[in-house]
C-alpha positions in Angstrom: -22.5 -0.4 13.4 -20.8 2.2 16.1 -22.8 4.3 17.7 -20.9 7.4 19.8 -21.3 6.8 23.2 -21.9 10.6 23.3 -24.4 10.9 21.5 -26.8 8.3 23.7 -29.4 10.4 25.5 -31.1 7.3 27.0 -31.3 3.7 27.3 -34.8 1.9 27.4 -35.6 -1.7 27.9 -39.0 -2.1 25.7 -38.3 -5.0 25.8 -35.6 -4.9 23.1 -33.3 -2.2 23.5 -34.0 1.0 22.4 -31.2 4.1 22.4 -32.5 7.5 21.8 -29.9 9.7 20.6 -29.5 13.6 21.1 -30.8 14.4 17.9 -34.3 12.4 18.7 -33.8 9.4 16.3 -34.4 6.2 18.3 -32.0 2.2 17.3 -33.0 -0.9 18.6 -30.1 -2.9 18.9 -29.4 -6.6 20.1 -27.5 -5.9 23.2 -29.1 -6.0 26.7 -29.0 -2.1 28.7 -26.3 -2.9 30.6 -24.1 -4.5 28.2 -24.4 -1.4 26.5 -23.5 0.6 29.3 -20.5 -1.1 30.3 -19.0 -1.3 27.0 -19.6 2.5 27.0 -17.8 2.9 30.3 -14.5 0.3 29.1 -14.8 2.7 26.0 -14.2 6.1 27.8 -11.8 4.6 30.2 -9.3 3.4 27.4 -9.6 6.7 26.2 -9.0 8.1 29.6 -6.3 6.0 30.6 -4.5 6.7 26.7 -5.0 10.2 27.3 -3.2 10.1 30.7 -0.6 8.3 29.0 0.0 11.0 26.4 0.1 13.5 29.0 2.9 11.7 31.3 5.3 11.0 28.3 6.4 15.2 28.4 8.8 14.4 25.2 7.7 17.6 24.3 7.0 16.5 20.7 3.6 16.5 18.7 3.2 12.9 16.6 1.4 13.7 13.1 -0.7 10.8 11.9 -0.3 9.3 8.7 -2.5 10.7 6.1 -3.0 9.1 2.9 -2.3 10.9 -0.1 -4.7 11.0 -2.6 -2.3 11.5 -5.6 -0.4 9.3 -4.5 -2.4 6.5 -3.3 0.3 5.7 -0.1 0.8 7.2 3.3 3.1 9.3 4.5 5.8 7.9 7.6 4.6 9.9 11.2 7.6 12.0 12.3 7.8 13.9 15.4 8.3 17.1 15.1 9.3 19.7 17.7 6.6 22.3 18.8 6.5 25.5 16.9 4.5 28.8 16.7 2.5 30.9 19.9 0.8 27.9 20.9 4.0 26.1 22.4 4.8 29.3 24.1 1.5 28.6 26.1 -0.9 30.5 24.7 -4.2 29.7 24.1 -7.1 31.0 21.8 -9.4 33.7 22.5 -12.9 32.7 24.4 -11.1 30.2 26.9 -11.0 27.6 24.6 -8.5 24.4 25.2 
């Protein structure tokens, strides 16, 4: 089972493990607190440190993942493709939003 780190609103030691999630519903799992909590943290940095990697390339081209196709029953091959439309000019969407 994966469980979103961001959804953990607390970690008890009951003595088994207990996460209590945003929404109120509690899981016991195996894992001692802090083995939870450090996989959590190696977690967000690998998506940090990805992120920062994605942001120092500047190709200036947007990767589209391959998305099965239904009909089909194959994927589709990832192609770059140059940026197109208002938001490469550098706008961004009403209300602030990034």
């Amino acid at each position: 089972m994966f469980i979103n780190e961001d959804l953990i609103e607390s970690i008890e030691a009951t003595p088994d493990t207990v996460l209590t999630l945003v929404d109120g519903r509690k899981i016991v799992v195996a894992d001692a607190p802090q083995l939870v909590v450090d996989r959590a943290r190696s977690y967000r940095a690998s998506v940090l440190a990805a992120t920062e990697e994605l942001r120092t390339r500047r190709s200036g081209e947007v990767v589209l993942f391959p998305v099965a196709d239904a009909d089909a029953g194959g994927t589709s091959d990832a192609k770059p493709e140059p940026k197109a439309g208002p938001r490469a000019a550098g706008r961004h969407p009403a209300g602030g939003e990034r």
